[in-house]
VOPAGU-2260 file (C-alpha; in pm, 1 decimal, decimal comma):
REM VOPAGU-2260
SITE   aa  ch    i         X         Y         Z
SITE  UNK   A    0   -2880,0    8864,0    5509,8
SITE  UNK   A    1   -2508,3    8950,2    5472,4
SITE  UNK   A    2   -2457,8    8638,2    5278,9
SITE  UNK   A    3   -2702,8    8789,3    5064,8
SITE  UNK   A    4   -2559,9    9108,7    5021,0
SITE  UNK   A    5   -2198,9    9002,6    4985,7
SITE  UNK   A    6   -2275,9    8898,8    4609,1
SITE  UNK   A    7   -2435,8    9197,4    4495,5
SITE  UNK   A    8   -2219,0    9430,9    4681,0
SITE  UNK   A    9   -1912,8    9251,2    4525,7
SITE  UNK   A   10   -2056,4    9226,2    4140,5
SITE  UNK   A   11   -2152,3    9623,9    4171,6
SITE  UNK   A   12   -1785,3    9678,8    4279,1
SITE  UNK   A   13   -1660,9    9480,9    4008,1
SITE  UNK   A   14   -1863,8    9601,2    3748,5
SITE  UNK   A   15   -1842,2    9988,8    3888,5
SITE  UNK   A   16   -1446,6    9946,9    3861,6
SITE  UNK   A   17   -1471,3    9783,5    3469,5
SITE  UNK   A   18   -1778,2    9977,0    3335,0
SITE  UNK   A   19   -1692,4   10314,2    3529,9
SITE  UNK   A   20   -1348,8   10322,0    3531,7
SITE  UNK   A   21   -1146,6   10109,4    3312,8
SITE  UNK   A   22   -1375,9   10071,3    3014,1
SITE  UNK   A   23   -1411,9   10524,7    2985,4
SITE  UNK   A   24   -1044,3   10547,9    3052,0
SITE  UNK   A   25    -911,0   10315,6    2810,5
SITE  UNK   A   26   -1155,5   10428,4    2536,4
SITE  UNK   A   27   -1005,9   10732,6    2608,4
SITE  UNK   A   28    -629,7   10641,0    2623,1
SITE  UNK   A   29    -690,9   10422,3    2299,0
SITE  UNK   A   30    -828,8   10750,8    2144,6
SITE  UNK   A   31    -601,1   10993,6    2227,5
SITE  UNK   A   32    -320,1   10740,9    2117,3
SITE  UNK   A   33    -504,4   10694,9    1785,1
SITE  UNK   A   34    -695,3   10991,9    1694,0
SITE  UNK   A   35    -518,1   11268,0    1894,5
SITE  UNK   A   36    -685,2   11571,5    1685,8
SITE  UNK   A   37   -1042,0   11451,4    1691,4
SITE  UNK   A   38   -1076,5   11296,2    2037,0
SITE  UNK   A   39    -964,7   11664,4    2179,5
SITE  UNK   A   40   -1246,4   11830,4    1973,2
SITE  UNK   A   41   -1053,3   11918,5    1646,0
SITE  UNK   A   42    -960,0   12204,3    1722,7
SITE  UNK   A   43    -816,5   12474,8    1469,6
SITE  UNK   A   44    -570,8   12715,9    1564,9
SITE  UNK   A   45    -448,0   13011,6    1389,1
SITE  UNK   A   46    -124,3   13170,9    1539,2
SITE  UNK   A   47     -84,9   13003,1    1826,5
SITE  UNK   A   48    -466,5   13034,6    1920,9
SITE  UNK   A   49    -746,5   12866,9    1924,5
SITE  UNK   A   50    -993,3   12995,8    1626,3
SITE  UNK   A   51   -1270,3   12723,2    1632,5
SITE  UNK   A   52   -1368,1   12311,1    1609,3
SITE  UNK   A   53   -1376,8   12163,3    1213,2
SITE  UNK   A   54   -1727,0   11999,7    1392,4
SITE  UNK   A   55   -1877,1   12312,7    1486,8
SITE  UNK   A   56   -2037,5   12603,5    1313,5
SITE  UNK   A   57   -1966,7   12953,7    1331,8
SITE  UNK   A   58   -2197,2   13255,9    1281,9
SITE  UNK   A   59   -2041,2   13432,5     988,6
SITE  UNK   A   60   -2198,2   13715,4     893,2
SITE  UNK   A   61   -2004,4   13958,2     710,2
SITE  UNK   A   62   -2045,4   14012,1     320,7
SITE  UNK   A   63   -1686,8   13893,2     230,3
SITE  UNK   A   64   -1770,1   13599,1     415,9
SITE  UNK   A   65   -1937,9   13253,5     317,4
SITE  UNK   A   66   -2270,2   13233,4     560,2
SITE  UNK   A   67   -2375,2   12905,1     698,9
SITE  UNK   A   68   -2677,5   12748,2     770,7
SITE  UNK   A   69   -2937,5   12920,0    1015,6
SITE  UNK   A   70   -2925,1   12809,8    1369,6
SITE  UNK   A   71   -3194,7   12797,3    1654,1
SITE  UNK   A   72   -2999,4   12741,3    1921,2
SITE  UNK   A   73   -3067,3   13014,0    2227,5
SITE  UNK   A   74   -2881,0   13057,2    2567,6
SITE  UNK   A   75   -3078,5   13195,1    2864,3
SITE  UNK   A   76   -3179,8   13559,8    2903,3
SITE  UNK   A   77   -2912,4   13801,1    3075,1
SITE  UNK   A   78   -3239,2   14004,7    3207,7
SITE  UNK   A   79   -3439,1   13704,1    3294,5
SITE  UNK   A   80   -3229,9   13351,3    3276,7
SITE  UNK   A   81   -3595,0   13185,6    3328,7
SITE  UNK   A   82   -3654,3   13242,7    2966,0
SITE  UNK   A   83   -3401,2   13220,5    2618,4
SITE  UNK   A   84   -3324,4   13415,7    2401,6
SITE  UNK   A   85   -3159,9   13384,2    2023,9
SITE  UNK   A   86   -2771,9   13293,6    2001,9
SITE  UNK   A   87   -2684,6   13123,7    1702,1
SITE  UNK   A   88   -2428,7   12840,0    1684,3
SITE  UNK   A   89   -2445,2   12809,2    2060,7
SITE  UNK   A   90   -2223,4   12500,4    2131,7
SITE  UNK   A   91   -2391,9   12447,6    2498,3
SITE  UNK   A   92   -2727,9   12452,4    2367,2
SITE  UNK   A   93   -2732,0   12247,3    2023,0
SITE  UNK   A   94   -3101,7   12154,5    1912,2
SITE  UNK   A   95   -3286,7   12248,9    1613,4
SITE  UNK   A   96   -3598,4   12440,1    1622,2
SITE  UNK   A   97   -3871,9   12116,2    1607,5
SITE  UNK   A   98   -4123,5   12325,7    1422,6
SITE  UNK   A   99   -4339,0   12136,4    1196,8
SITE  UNK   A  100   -4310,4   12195,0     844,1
SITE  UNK   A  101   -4703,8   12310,9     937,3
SITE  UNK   A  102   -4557,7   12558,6    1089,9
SITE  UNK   A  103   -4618,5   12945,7    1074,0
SITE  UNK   A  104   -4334,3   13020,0    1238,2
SITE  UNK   A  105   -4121,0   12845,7    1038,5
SITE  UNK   A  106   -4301,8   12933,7     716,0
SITE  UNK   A  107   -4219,6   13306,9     796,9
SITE  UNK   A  108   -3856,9   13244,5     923,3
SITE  UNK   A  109   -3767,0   13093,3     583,2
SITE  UNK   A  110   -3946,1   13419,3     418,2
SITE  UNK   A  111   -3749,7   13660,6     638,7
SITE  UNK   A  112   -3419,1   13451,7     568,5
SITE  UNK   A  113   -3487,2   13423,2     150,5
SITE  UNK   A  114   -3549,7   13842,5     160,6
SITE  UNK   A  115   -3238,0   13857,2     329,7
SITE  UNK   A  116   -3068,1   13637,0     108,0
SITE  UNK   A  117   -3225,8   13810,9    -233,8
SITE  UNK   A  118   -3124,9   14176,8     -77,7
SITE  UNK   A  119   -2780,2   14066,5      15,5
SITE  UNK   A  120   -2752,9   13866,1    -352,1
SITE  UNK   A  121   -2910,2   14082,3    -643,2
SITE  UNK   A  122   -2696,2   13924,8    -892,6
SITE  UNK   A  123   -2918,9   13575,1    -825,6
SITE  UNK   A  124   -3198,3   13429,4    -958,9
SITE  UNK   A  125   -3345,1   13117,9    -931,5
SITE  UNK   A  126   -3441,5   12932,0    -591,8
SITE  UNK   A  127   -3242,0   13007,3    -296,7
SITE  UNK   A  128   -3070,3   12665,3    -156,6
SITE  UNK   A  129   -3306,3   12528,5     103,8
SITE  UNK   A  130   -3012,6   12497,3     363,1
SITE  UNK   A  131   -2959,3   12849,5     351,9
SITE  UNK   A  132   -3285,1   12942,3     518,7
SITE  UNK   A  133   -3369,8   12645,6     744,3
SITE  UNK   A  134   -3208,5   12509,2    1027,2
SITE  UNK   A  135   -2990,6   12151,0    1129,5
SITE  UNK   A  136   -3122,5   11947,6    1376,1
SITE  UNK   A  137   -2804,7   12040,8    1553,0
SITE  UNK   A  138   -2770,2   12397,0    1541,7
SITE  UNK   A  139   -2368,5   12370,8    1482,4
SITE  UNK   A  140   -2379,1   12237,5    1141,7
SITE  UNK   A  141   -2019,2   12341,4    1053,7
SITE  UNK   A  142   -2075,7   12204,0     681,7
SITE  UNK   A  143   -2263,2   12320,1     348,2
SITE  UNK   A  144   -2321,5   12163,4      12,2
SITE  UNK   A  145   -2086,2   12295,1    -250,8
SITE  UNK   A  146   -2449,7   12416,0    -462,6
SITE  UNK   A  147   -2491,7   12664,2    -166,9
SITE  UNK   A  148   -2101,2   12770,8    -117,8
SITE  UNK   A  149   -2099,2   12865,0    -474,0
SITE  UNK   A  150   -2447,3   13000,3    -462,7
SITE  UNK   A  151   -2270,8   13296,1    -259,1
SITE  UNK   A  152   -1996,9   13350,7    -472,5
SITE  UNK   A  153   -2075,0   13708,1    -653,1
SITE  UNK   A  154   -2123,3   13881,2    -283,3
SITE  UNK   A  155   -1817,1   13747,0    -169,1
SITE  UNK   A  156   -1601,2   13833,4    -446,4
SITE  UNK   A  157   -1782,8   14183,6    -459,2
SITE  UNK   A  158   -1702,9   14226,4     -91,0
SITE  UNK   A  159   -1325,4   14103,1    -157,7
SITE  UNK   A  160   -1266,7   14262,4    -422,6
SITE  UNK   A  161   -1120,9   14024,1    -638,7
SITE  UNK   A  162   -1258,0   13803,9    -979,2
SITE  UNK   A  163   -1610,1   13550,2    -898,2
SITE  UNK   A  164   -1408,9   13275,9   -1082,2
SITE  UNK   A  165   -1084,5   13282,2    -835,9
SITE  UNK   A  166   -1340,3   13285,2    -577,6
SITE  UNK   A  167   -1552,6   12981,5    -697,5
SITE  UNK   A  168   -1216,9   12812,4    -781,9
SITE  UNK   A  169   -1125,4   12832,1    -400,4
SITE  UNK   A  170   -1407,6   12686,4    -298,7
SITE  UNK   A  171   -1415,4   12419,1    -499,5
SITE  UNK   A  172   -1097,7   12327,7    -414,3
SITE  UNK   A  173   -1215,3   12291,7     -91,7
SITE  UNK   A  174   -1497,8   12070,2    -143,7
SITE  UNK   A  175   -1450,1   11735,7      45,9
SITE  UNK   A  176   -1585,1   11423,0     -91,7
SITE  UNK   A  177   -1782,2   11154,3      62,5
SITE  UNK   A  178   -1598,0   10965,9     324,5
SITE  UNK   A  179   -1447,2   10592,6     201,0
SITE  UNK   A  180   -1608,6   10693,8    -164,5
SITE  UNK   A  181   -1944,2   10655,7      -4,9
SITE  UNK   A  182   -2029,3   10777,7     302,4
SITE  UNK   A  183   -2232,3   11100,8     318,6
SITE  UNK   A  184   -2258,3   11377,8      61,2
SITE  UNK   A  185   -1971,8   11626,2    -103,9
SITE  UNK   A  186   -1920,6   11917,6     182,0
SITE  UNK   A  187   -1748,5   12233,3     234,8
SITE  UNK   A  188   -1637,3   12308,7     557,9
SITE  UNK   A  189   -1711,8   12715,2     634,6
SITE  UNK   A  190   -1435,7   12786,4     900,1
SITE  UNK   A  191   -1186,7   12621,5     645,7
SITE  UNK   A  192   -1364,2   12817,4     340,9
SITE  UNK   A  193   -1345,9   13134,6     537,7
SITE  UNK   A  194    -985,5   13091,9     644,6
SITE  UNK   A  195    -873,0   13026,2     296,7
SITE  UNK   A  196   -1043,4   13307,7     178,6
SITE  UNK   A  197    -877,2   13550,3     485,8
SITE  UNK   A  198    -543,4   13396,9     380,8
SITE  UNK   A  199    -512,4   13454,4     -17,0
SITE  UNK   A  200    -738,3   13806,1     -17,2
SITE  UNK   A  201    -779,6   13994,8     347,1
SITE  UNK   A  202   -1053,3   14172,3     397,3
SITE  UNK   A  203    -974,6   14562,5     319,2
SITE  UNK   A  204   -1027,9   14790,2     660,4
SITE  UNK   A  205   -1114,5   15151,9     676,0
């Protein structure tokens, strides 16, 4: 039997010692050697701190502030952690909300998010961008399309008190193209939107 077992024991060392430890840790050593900013999360600091991750979303929701895309993702209940509740942009929970576009729920979501939208945007008219009222499959989608940055524009330049063309200038200038000419679609990143926007024109406080 042990000549049996001697085999197996030794190919699950083996493989335990190249597949569990020197495979992760020099994926991770060629990483951090290569790509030093994204393999540690990019992270974006501001003054020394840490403000947020270029890969994951933020809840803005101030009116001199570019909003970003709804999010479903919940954390557990303080009064009762055997159910959730609501917590947008919730980095330890990412999932979207897998409601069916059959869905009543998610019929009357997008209705509740376009009156929002409409109250906080008189100035528009037209059709309200669909990825301002309907969730990633993610939750943390850090990114918009540059048709639903500038769709904002007025409020934010209202709120800032400054000119709607400086302010749709900005964010076109920060409109990233698709990667290698041809991966994915032009983007605006929101943290990077809303920073620029906090460093030429800070908000005013009472």
């Amino acid at each position: 039997m042990l000549k049996d077992l001697r085999p197996a024991l030794s190919l699950l060392v083996v493989m335990t010692g190249l597949t569990g430890l020197a495979y992760p840790l020099g994926v991770t050593g060629l990483a951090q050697l290569a790509f030093p900013w994204q393999a540690n999360g990019s992270l974006i600091e501001q003054d020394g701190k840490v403000v947020g991750s270029a890969l994951i979303g933020q809840n803005f929701t101030g009116p001199g502030y570019f909003w970003g895309r709804p999010s479903a993702t919940t954390a557990p209940d303080p009064a009762d952690p055997a159910r959730s509740v609501a917590a947008p942009y919730n980095a330890a929970s990412s999932g979207g909300s897998n409601l069916a576009p059959s869905s009543r729920a998610l019929v009357e979501s997008a209705a509740e998010a376009v009156a929002r939208l409409r109250a906080a945007h008189p100035d528009r008219s037209g059709p309200v961008p669909v990825e301002l009222v309907t969730a990633s499959a993610s939750g943390l989608d850090p990114d918009l399309s540059p048709a639903a940055a500038l769709w904002q524009v007025e409020r934010v330049a209202r709120a800032r008190g400054v000119a709607a063309e400086e302010v749709r200038a900005l964010v076109l200038a920060q409109v990233e193209g698709r990667q290698l000419g041809l991966l994915g679609e032009p983007r605006v990143n929101l943290l990077a939107l809303n920073r620029a926007l906090d460093a030429r024109w800070p908000e005013r406080r009472p």
